[in-house]
N, C-alpha and C positions, 0 to 999 in steps of 0.2 A: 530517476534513472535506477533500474535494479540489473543490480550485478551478486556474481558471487561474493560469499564473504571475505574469499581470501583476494579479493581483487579489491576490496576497498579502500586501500593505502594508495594505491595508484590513483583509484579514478576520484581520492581526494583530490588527490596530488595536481591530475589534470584541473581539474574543477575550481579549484581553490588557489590554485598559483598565482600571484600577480603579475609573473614573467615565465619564459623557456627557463623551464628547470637543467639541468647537469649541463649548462653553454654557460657563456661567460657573454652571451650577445645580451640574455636578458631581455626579449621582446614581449609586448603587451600581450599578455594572456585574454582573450575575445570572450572566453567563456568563465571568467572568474566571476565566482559569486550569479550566475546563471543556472545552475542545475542542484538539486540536492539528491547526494547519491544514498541508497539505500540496497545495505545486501540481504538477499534473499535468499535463504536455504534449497530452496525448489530450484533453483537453477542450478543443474549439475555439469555443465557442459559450461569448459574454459572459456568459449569464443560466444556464448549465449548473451543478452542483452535487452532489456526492454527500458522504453521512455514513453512517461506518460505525464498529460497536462492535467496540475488539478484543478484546473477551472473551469475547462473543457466536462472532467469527470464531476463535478457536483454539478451541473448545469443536463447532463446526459445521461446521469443513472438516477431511477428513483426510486424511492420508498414508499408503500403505503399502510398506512397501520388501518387494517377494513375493521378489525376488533380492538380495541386496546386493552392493555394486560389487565387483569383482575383478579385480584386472589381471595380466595375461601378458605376456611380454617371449621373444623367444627371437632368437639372432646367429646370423649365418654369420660360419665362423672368419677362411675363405679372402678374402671378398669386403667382410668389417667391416660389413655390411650388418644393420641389427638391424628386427624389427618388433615393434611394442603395442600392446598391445588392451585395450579395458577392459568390460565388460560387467554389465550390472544390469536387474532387470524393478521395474517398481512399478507403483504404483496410487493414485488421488486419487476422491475423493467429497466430499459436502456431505450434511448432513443435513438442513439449511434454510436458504433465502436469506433468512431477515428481520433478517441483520446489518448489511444496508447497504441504505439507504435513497438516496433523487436526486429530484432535476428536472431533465429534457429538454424545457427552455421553448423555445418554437415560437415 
């Protein structure tokens, strides 16, 4: 779940509770231990919200290393002067966005 940062006390609070917090009823919290919240800077808007599945997302985004990393080095004797280089090609895809879900309340 990404929320803003300053919202994260609360949607511990929701997430984490074992019962109805500020009552005296004390009912079974349904989503305890269910969600892990993470705040997110990029969300600027109080009422903003996104949830995503990560099991969904390693199974739907991929990666491909078409190069893999390689690095060269070579010195001049005279001058001690050295240069590096390091070079790789890949490639990224998704097979579906329905891992992560939001609201952008207006």
């Amino acid at each position: 779940c990404r929320i803003r940062p300053y919202l994260y006390e609360e949607a511990y609070e929701i997430i984490n509770a074992s019962g109805k917090v500020d009552t005296d009823l004390n009912n079974p919290n349904v989503h305890e231990g269910s969600y892990t919240a993470v705040d997110w800077e990029y969300l600027t808007d109080t009422n903003d919200w996104f949830m995503m599945d990560s099991t969904l997302r390693k199974e739907q985004l991929h990666w491909f290393d078409r190069e893999p990393l390689e690095f060269a080095f070579i010195e001049d004797f005279d001058t001690m002067i050295g240069k590096w280089r390091a070079y790789m090609r890949y490639g990224n895809a998704h097979t579906d966005w329905r891992f992560i879900f939001g609201s952008q309340v207006a």
